[in-house]
Backbone atoms as SQL, in Angstrom:
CREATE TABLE atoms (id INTEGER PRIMARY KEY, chain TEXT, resi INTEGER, resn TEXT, atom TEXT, x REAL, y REAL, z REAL);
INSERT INTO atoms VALUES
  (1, 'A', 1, 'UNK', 'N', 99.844, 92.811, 135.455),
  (2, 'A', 1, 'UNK', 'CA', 100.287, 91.435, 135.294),
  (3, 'A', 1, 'UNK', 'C', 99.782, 90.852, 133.977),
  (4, 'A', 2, 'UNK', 'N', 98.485, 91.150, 133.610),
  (5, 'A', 2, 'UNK', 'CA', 97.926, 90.647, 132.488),
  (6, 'A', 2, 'UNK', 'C', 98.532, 91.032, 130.826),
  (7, 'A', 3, 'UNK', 'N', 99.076, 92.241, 131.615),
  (8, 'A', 3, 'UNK', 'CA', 100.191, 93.354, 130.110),
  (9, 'A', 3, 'UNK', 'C', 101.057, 92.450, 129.986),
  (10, 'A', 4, 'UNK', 'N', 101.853, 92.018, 131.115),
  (11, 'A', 4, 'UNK', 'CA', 102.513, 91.206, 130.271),
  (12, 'A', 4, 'UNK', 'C', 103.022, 89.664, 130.225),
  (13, 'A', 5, 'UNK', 'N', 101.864, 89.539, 130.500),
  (14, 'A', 5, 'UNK', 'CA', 101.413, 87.861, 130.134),
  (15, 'A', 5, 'UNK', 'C', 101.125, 88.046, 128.706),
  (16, 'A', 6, 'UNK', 'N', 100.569, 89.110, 128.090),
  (17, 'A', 6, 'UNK', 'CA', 100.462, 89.241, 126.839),
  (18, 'A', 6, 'UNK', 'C', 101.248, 89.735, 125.989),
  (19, 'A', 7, 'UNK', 'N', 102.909, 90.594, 126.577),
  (20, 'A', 7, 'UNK', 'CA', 103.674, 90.755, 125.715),
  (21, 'A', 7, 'UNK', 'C', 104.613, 89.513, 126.088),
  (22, 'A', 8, 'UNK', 'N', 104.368, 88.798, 126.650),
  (23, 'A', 8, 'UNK', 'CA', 105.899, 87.308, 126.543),
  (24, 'A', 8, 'UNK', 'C', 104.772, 86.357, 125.655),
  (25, 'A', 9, 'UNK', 'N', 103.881, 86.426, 125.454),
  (26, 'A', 9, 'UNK', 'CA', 102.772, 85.828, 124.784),
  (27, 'A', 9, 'UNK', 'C', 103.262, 86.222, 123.652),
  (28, 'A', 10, 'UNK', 'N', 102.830, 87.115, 122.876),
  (29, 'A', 10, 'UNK', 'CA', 103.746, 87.629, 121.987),
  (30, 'A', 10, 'UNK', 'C', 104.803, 87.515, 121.395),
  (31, 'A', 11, 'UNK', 'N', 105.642, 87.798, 122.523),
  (32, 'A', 11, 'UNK', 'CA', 107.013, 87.771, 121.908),
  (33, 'A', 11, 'UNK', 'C', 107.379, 86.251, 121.608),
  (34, 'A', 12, 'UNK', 'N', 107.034, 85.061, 122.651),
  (35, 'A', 12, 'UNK', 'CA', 106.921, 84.228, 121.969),
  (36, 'A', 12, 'UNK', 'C', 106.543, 83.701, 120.449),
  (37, 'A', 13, 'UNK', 'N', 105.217, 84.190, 120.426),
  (38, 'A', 13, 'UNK', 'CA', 104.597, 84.010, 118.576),
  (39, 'A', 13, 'UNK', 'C', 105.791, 84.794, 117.760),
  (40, 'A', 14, 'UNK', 'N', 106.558, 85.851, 118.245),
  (41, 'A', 14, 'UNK', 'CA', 107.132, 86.628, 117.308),
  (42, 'A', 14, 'UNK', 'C', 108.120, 85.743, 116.189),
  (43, 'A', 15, 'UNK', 'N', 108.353, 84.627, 116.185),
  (44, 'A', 15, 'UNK', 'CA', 109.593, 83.935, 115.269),
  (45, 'A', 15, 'UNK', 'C', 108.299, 82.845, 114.715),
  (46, 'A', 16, 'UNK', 'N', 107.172, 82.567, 115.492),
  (47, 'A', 16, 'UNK', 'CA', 106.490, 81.100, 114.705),
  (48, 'A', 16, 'UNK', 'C', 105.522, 82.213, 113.568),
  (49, 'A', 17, 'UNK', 'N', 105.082, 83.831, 113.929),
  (50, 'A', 17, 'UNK', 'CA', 104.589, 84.596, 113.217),
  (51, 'A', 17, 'UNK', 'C', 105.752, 84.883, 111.916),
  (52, 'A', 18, 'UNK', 'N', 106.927, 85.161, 112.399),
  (53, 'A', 18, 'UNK', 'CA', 108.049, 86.001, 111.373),
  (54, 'A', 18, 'UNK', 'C', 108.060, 84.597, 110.212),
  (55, 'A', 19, 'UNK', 'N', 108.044, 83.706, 110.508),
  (56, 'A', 19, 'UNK', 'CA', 108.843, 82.299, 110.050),
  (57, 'A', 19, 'UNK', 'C', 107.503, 82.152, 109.244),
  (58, 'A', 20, 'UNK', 'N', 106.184, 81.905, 109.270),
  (59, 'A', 20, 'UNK', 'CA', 104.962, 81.529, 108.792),
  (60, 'A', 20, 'UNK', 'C', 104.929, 83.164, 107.720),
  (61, 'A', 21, 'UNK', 'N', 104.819, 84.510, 107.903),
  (62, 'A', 21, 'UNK', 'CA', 104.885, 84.825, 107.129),
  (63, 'A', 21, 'UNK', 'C', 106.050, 85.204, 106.357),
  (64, 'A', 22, 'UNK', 'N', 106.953, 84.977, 106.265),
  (65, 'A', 22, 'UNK', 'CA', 108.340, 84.898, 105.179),
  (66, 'A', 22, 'UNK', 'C', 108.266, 83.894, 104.592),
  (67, 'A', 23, 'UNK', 'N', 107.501, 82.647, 104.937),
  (68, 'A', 23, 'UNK', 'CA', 107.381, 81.236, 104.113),
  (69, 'A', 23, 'UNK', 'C', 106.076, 81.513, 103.520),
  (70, 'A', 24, 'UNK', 'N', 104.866, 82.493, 103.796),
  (71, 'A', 24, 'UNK', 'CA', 103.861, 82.622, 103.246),
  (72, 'A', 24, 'UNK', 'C', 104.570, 83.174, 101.850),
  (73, 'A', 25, 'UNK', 'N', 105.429, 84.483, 101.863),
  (74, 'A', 25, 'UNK', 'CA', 105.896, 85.214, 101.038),
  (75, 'A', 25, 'UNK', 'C', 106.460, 84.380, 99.797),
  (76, 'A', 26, 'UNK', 'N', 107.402, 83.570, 100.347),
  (77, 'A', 26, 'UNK', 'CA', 108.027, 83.090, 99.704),
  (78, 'A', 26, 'UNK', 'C', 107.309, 81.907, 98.566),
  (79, 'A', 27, 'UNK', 'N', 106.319, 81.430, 98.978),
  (80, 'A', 27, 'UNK', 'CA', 105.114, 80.535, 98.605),
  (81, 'A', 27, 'UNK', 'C', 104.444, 81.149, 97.411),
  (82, 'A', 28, 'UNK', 'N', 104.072, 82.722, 98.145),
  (83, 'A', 28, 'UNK', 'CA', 103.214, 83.416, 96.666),
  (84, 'A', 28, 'UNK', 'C', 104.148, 83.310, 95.484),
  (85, 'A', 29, 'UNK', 'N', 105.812, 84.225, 95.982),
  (86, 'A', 29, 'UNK', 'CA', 106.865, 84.655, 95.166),
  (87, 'A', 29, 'UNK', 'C', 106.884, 83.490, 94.120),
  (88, 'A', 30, 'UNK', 'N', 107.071, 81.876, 94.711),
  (89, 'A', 30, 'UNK', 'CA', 107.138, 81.015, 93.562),
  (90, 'A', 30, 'UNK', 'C', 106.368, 80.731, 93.043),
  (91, 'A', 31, 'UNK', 'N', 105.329, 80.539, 93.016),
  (92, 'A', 31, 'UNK', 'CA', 104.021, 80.416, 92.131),
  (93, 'A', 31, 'UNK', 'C', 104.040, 81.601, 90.983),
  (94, 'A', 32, 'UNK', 'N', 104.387, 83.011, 91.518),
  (95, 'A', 32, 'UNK', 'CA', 104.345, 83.489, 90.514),
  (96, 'A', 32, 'UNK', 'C', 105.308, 83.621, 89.141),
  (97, 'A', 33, 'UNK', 'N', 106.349, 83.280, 89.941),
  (98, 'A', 33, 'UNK', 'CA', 107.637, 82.800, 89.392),
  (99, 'A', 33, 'UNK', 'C', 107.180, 81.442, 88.276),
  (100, 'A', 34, 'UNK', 'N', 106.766, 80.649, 88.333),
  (101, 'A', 34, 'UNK', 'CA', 106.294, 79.085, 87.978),
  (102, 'A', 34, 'UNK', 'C', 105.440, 79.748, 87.401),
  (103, 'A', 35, 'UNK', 'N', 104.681, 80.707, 87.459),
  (104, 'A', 35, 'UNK', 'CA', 103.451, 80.759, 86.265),
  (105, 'A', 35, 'UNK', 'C', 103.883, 81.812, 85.196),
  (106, 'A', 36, 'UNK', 'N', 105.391, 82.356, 85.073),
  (107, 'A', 36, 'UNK', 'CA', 105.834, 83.114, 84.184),
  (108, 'A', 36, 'UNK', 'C', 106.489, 81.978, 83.517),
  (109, 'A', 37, 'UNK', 'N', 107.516, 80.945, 84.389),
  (110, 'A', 37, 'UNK', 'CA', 107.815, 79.931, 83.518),
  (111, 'A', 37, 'UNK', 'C', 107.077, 78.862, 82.424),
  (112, 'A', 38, 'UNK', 'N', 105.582, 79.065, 83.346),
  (113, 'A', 38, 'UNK', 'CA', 104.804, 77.823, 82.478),
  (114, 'A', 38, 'UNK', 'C', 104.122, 78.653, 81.334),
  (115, 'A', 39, 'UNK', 'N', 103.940, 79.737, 81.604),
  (116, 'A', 39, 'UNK', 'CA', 103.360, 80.806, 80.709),
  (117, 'A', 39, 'UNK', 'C', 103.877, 80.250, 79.144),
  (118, 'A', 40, 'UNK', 'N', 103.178, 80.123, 77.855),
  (119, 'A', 40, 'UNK', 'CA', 103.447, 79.673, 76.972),
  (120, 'A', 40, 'UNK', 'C', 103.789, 81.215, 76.233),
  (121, 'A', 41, 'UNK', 'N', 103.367, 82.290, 76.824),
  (122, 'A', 41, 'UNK', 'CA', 103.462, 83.587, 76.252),
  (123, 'A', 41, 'UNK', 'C', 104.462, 84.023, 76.663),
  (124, 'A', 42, 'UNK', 'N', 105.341, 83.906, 78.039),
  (125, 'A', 42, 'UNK', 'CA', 106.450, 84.228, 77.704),
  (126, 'A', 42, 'UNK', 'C', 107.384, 84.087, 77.164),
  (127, 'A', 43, 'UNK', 'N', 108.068, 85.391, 77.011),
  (128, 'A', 43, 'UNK', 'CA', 109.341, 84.915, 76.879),
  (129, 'A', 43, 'UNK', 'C', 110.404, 84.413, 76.886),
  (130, 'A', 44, 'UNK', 'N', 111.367, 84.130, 76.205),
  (131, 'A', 44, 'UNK', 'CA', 112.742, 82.839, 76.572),
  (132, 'A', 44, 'UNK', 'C', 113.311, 84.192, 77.741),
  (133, 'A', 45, 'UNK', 'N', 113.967, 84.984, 77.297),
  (134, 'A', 45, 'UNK', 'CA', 114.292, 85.460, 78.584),
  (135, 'A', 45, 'UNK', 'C', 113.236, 85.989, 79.801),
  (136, 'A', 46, 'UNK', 'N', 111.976, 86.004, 80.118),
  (137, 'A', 46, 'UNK', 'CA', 111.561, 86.328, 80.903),
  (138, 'A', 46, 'UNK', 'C', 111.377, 85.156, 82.001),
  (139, 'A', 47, 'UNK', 'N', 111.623, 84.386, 81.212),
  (140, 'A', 47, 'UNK', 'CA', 111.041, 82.290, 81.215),
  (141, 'A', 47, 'UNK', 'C', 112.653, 82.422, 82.231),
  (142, 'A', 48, 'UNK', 'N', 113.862, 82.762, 81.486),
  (143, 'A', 48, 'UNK', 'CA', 115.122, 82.235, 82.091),
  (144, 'A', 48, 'UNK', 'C', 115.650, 83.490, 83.537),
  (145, 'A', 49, 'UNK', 'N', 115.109, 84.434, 83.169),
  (146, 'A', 49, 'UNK', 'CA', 114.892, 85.425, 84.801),
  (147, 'A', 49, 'UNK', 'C', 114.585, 84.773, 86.131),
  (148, 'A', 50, 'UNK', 'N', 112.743, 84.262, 85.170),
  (149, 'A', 50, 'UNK', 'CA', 112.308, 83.764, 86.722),
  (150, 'A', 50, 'UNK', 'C', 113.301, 82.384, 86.913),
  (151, 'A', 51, 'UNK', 'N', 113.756, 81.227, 85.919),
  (152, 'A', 51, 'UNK', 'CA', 114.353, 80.422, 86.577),
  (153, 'A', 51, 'UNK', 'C', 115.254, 80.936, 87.634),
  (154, 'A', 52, 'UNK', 'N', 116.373, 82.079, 87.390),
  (155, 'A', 52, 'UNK', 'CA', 117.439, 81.945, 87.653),
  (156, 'A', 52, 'UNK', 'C', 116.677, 82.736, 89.566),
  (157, 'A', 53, 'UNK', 'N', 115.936, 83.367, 89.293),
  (158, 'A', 53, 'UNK', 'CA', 115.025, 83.508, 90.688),
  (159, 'A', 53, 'UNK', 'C', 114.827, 82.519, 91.166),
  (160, 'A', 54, 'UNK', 'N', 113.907, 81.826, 90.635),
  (161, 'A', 54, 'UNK', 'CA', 113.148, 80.670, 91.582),
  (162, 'A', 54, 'UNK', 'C', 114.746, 79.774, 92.194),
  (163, 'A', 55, 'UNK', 'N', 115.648, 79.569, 91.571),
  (164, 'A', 55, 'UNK', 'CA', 116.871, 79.043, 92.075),
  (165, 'A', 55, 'UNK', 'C', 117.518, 79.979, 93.484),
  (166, 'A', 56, 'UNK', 'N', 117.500, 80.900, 92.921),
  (167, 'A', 56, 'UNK', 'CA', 117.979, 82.191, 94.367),
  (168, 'A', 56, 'UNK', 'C', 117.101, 82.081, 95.444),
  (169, 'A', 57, 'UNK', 'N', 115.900, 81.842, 95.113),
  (170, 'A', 57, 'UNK', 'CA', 114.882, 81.806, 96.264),
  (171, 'A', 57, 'UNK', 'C', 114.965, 80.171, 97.586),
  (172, 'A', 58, 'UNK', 'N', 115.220, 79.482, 96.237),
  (173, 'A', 58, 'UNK', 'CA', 115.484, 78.612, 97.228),
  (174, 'A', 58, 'UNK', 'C', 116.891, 78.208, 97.773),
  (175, 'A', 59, 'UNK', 'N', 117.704, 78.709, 97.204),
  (176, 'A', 59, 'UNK', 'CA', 119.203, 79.353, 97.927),
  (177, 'A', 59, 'UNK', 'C', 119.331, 79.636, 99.244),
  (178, 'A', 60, 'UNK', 'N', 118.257, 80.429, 99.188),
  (179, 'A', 60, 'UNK', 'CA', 118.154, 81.825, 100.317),
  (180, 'A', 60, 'UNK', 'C', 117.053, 80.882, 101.171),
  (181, 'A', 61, 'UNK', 'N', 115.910, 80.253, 100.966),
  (182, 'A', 61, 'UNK', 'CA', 115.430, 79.356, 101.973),
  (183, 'A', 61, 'UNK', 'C', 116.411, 78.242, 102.364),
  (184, 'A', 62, 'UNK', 'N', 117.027, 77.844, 101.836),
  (185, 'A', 62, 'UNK', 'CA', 118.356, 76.842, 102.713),
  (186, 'A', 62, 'UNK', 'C', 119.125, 77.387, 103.878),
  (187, 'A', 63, 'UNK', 'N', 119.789, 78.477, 102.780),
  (188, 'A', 63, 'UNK', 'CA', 120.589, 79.431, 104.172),
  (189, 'A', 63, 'UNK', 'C', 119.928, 79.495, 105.149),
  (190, 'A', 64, 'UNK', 'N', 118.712, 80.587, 104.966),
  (191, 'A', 64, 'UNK', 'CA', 117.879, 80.849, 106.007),
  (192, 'A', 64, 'UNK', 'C', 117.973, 79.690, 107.121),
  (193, 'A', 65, 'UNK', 'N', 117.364, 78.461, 107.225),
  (194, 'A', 65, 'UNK', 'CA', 116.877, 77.093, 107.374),
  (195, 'A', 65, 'UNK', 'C', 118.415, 76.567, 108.162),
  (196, 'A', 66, 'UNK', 'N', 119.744, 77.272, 107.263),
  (197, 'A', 66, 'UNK', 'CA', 120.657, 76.981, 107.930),
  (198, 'A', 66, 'UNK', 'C', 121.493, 78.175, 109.448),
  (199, 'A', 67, 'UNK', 'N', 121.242, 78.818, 108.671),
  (200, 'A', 67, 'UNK', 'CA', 121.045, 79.831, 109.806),
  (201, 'A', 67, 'UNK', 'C', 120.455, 79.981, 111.518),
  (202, 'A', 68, 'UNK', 'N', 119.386, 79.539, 111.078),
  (203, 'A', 68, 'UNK', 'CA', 118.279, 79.137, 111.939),
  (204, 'A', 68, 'UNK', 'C', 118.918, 78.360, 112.900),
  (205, 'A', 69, 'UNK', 'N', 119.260, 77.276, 112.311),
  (206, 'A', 69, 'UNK', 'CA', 119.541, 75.923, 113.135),
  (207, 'A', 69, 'UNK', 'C', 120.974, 76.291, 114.092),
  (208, 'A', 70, 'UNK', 'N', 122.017, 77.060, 113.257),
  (209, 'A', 70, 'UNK', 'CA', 123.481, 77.235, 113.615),
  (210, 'A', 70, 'UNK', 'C', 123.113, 78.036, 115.286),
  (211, 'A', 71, 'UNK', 'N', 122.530, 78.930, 114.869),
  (212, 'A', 71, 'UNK', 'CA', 121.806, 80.029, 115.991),
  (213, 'A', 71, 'UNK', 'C', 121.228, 78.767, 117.098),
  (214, 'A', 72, 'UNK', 'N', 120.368, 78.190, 117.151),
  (215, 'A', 72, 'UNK', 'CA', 119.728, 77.083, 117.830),
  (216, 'A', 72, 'UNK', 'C', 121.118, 76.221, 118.760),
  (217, 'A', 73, 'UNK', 'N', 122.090, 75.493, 118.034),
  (218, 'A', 73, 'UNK', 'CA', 123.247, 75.125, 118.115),
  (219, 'A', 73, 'UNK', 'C', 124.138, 76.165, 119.057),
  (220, 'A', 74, 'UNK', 'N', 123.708, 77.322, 119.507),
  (221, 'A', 74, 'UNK', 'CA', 124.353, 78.502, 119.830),
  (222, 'A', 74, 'UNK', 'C', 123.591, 77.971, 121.135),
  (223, 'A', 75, 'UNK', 'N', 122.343, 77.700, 121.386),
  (224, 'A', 75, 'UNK', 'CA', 121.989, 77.803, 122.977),
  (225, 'A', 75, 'UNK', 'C', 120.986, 78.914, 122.443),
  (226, 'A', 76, 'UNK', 'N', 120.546, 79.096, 121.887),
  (227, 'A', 76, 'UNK', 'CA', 119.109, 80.335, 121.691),
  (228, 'A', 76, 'UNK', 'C', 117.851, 79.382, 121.335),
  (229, 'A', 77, 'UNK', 'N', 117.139, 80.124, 122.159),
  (230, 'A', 77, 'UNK', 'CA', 115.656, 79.282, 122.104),
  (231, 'A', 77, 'UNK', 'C', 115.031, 78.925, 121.225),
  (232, 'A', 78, 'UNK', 'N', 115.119, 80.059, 120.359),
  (233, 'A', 78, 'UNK', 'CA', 114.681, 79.969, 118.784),
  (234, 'A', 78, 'UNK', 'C', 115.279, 81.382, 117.668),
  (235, 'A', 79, 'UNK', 'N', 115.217, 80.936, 116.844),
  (236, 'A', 79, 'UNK', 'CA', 115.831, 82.291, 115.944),
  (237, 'A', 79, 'UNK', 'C', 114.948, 82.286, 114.642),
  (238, 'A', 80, 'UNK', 'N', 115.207, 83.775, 113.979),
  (239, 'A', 80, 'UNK', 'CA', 114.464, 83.402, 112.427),
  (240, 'A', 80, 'UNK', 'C', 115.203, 84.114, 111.657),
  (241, 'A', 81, 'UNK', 'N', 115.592, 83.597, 110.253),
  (242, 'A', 81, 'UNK', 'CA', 116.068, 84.586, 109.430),
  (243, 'A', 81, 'UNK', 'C', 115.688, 84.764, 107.885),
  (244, 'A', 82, 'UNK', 'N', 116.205, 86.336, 107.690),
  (245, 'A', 82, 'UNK', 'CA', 115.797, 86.482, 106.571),
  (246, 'A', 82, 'UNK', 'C', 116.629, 87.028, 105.917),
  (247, 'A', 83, 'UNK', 'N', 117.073, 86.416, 104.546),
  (248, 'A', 83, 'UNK', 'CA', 117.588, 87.316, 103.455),
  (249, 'A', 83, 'UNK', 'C', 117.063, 87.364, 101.961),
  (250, 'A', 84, 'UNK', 'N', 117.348, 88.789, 101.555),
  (251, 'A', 84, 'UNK', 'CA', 116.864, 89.392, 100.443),
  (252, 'A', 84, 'UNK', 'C', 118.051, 89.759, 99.684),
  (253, 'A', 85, 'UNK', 'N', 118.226, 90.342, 98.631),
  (254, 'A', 85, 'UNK', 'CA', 118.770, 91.211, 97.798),
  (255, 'A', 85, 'UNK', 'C', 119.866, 92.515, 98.846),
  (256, 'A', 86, 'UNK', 'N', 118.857, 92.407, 99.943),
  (257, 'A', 86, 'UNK', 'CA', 119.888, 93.570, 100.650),
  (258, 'A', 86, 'UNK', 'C', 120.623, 93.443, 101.701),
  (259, 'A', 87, 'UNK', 'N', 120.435, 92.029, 101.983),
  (260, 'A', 87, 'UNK', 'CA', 121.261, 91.332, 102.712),
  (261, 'A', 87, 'UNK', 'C', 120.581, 90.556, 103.663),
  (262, 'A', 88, 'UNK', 'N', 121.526, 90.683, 105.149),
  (263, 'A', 88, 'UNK', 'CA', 120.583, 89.139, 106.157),
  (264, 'A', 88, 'UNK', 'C', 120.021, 90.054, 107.346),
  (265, 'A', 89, 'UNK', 'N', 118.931, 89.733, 107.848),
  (266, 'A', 89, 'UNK', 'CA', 118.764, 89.950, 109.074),
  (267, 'A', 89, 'UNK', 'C', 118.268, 88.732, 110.025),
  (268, 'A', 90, 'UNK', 'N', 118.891, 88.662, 110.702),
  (269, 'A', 90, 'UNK', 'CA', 118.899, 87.194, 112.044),
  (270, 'A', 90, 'UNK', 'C', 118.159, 88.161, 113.076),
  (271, 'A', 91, 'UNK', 'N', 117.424, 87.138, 113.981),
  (272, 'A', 91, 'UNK', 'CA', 116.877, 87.799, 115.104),
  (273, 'A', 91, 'UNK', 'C', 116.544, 86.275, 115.677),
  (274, 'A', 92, 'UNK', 'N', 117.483, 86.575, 117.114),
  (275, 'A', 92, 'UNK', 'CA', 117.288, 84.661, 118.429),
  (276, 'A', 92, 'UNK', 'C', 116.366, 85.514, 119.405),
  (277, 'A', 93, 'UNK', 'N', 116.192, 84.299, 120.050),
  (278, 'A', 93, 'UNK', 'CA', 115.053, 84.410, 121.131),
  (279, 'A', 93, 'UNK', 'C', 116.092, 84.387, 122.526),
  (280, 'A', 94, 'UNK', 'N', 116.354, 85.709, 123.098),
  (281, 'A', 94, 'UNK', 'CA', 117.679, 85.507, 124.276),
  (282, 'A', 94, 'UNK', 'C', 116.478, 86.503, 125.178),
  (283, 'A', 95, 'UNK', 'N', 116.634, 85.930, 126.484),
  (284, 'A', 95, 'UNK', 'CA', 116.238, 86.900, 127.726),
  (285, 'A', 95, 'UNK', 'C', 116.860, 87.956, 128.310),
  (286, 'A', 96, 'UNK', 'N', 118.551, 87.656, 127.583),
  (287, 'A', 96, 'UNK', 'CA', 119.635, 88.918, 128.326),
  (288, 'A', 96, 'UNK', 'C', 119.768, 89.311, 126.861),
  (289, 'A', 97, 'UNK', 'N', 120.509, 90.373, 126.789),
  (290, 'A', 97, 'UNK', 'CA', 121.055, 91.420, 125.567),
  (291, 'A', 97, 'UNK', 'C', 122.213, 90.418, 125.265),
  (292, 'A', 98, 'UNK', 'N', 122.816, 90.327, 124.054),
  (293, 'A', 98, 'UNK', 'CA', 123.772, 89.460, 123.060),
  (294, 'A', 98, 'UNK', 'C', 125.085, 90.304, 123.387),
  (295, 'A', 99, 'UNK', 'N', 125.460, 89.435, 124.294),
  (296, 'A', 99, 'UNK', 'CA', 126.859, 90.077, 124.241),
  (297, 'A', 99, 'UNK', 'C', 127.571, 89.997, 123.300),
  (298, 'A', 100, 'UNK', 'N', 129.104, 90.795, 123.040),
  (299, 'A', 100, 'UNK', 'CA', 129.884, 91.296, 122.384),
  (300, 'A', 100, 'UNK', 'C', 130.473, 89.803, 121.291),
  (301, 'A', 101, 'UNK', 'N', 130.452, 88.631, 121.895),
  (302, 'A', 101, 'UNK', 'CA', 130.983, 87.569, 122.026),
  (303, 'A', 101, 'UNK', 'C', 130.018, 86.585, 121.046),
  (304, 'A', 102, 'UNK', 'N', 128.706, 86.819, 121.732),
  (305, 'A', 102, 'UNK', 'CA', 127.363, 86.288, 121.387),
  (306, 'A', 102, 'UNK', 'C', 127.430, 86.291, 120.012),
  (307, 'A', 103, 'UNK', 'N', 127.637, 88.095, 119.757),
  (308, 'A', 103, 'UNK', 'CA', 127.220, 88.460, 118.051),
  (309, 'A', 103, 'UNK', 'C', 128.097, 88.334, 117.120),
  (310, 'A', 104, 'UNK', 'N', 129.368, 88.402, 117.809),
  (311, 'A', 104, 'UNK', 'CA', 130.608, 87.792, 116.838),
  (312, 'A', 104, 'UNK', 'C', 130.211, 86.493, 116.106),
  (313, 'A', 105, 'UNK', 'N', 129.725, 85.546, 117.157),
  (314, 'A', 105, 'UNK', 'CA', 130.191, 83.745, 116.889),
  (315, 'A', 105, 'UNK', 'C', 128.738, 83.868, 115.752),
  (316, 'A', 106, 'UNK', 'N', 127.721, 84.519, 115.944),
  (317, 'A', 106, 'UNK', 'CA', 126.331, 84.852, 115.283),
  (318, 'A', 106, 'UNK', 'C', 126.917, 85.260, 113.500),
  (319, 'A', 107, 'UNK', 'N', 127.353, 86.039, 113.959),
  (320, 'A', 107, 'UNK', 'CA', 128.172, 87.309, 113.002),
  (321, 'A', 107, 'UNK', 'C', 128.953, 86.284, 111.455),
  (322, 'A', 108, 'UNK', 'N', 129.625, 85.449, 112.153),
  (323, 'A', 108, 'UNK', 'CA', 130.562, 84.553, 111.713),
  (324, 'A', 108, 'UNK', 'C', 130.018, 83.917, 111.290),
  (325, 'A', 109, 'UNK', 'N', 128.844, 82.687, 111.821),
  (326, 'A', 109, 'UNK', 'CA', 127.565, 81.775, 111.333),
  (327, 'A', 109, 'UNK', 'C', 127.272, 82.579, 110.382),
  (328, 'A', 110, 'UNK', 'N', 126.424, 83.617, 110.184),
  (329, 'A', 110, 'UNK', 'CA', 125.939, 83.967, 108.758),
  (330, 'A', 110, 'UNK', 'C', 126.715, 83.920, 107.525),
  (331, 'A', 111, 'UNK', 'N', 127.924, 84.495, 108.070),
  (332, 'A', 111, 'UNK', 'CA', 129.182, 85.391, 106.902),
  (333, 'A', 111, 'UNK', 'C', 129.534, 84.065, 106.170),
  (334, 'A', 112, 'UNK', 'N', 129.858, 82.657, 107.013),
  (335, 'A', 112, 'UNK', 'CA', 130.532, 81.390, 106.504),
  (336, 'A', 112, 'UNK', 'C', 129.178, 80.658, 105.917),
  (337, 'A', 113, 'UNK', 'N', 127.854, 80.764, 106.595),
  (338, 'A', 113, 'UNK', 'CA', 126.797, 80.218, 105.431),
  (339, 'A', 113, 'UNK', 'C', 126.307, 81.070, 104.126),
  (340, 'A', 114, 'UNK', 'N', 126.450, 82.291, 104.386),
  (341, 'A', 114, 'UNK', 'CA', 125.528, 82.902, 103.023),
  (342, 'A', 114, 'UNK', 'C', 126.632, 83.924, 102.261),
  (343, 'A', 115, 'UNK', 'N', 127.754, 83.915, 102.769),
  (344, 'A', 115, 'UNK', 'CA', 128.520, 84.276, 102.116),
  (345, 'A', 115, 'UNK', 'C', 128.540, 85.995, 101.718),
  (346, 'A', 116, 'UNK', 'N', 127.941, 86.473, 102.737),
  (347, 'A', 116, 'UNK', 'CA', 127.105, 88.117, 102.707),
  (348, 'A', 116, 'UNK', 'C', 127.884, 89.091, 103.234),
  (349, 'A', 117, 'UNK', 'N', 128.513, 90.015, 103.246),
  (350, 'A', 117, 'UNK', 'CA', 129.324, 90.980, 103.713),
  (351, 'A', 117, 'UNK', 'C', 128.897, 91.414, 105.392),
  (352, 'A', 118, 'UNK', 'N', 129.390, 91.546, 106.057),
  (353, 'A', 118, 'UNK', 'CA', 128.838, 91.489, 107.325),
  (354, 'A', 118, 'UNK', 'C', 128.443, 93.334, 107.739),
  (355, 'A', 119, 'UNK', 'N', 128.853, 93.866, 106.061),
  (356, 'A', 119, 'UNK', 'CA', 128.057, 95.120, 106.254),
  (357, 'A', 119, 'UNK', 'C', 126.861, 95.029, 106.096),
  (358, 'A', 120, 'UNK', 'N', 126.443, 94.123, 105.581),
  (359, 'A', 120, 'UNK', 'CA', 124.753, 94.212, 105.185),
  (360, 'A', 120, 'UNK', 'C', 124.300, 93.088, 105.881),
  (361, 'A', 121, 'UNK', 'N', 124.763, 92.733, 107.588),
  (362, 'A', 121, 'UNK', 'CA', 124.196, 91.676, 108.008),
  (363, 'A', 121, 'UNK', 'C', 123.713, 92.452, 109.417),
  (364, 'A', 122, 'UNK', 'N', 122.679, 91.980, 109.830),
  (365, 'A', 122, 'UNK', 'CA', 121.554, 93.084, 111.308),
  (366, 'A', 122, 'UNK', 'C', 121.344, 91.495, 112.039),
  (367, 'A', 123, 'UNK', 'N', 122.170, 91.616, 113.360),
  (368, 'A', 123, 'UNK', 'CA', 121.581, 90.565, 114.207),
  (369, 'A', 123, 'UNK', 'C', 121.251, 91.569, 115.396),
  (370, 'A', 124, 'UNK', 'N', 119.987, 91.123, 115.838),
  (371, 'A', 124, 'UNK', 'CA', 118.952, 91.455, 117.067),
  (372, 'A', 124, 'UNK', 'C', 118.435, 90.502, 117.374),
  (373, 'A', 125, 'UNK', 'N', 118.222, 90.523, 118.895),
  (374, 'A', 125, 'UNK', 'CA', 117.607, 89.939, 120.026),
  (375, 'A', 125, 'UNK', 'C', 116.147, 90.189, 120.135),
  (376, 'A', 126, 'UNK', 'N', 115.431, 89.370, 120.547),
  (377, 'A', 126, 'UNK', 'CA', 114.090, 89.425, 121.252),
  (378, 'A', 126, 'UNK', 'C', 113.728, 88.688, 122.353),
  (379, 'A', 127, 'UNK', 'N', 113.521, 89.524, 123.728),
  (380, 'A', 127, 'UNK', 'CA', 113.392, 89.096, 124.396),
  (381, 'A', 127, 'UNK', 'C', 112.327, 88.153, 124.750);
């Protein structure tokens, strides 16, 4: 009984853990980004890289942020997402497996916010 009081324990933290460190990530990423821009030693193009990053980054924290919420709007307890360079991965908080139906309307939410090929999009469940 105590096993798994500690894996729904868990699995709970699993989206306030995923969400705290992808925003940790994202926190370092711009700072370092901002200290190539403020850098008086860089370069004009190394200076206009990280801008055009630090802009993508927070692109991709909107989506995310929008994502999130659309999923929520779905009837899921909670969701978290993430995208990179290689595309999206979504993951809601459901007690049953995502039906066929579920991952479509999911499927669709991402494709119409981030605009991402739905080959490079991974939605999973956690129970």
């Amino acid at each position: 009984m105590r096993k798994t009081t500690q894996t729904s324990k868990s699995n709970s933290n699993y989206f306030v853990e995923a969400r705290t460190g992808r925003d940790n990530q994202l926190s370092i990423h711009k700072q370092e980004l901002e200290s190539i821009i403020n850098n008086k030693n860089s370069s004009k193009e190394a200076i206009q890289q990280a801008q055009a990053k630090l802009i993508l980054l927070a692109d991709w924290a909107d989506k995310q942020a929008r994502v999130e919420q659309l999923a929520k709007q779905r009837g899921f307890e909670d969701a978290v997402c993430f995208i990179n360079e290689n595309g999206v991965e979504l993951c809601v908080k459901s007690a049953e497996d995502l039906t066929s139906e579920q991952a479509a309307q999911l499927m669709d939410d991402v494709v119409r916010t981030t605009s991402i090929s739905p080959t490079k999009i991974i939605i999973k469940n956690q129970k």
